[in-house]
N, C-alpha and C positions, 0 to 999 in steps of 0.2 A: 848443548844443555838438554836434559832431560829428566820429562817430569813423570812420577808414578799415575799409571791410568786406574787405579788400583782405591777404592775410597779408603779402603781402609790403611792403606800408604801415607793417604795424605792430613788425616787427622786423629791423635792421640783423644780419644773418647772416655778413656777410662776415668777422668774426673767430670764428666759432663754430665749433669742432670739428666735423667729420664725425661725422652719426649711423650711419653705410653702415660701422662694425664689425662683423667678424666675429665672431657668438657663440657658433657653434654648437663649439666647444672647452671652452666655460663652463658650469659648473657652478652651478644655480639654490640657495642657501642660505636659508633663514629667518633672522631676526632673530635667533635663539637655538638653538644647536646645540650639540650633545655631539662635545667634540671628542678628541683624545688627542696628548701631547707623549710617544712616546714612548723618544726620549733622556734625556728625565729620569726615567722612571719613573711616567709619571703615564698611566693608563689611561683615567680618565674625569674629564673636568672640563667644566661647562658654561662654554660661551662668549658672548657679547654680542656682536654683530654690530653694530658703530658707525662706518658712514660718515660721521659727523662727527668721528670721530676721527684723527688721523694715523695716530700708532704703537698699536700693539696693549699690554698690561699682563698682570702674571701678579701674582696675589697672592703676598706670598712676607714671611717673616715672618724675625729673625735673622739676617739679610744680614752677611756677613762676605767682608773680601776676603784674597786670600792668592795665595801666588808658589807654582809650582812650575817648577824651572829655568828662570828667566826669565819665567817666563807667566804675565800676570796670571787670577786664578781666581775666580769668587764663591760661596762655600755659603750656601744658604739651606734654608728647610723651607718647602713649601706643603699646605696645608689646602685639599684640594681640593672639598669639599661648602661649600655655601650655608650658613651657619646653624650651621656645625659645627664643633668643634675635634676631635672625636672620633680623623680621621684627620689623621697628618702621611705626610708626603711626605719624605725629606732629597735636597737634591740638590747638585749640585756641575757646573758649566759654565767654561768660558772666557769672560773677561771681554771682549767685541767692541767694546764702545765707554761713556762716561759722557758725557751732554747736558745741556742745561736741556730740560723736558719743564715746561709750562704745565697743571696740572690745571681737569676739565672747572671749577673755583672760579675757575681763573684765576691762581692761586697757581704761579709758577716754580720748580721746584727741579731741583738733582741730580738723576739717576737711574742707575743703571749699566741697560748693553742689553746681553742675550746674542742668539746665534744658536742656535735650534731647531727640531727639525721638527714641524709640525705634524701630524696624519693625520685625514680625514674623509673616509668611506666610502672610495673608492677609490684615493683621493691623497694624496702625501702631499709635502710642498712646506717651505723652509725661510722661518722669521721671525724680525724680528726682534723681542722680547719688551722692554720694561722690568718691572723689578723693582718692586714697590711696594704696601706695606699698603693692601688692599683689603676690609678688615674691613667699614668703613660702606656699601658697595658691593653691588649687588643683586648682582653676579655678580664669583666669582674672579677671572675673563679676562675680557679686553675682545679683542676683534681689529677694530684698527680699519681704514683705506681701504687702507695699504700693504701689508698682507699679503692682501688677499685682490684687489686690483686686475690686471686681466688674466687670473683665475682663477673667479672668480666674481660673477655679479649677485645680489643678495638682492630677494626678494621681504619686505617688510617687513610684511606680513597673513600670513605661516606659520612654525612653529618645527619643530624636528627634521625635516629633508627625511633627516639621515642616521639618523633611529632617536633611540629611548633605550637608555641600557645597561639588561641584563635585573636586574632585583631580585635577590638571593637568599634563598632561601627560605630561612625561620627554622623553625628545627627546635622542637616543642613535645612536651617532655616528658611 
């Protein structure tokens, strides 16, 4: 058996996207960044950087919808640490849109999507979020390809390109 030494033997290119983008606008991210929503109120929450993801997700617990003149609205609380219930969060958005959203299981459900903006280090850009108990889940957020497409490339061997938030010092009696 023999195989063409030849690149252009060995791949039909003619329907393949142009690699000749421009990147130098882009923003290199890790796999895992400390990000901030701050229309909701939320200063530090870690995020998962998942280009196999579509839509991006926000942990968010007690989902309730509701009208204000005319508008649809959704309150929720998010538990924005790993591992914790220690802090809530309450928040309250305009309702953008409800989809079938397929979990990474596979499983189709509802979901409601808000619009929110994100912030990391220097930018700060709007996404769109679904809602969804993320309890079993390594991480609160997810942001998956559409929010950060056209803004950033990830390098998937590094975390925090924007920082960690600073600890705060606990006072000892």
């Amino acid at each position: 058996m023999t195989f063409p030494t030849d690149s252009d033997d060995l791949f039909d290119d003619q329907d393949a996207p142009s690699n000749s983008h421009d990147t130098k606008d882009q923003w290199v991210i890790g796999w895992r960044e400390w990000v901030s929503l701050p229309s909701l109120g939320i200063r530090h929450i870690k995020a998962k950087i998942d280009t196999g993801a579509r839509s991006s997700s926000l942990h968010a617990l007690n989902i309730e919808t509701f009208d204000v003149d005319g508008v649809d609205m959704v309150r929720f609380a998010v538990q924005p640490h790993q591992r914790s219930d220690a802090k809530t969060i309450a928040c309250e958005a305009p309702v953008h849109d409800i989809r079938s959203v397929r979990s990474s299981s596979g499983q189709a459900s509802k979901r409601i999507f808000i619009l929110t903006e994100v912030h990391w280090l220097d930018t700060t850009w709007q996404v769109e979020l679904t809602l969804a108990n993320r309890n079993k889940m390594g991480f609160r957020m997810l942001m998956g390809r559409e929010a950060i497409r056209g803004r950033m490339l990830v390098d998937p061997g590094q975390s925090y390109f924007g920082g960690r938030p600073k600890k705060k010092k606990r006072k000892h009696w």
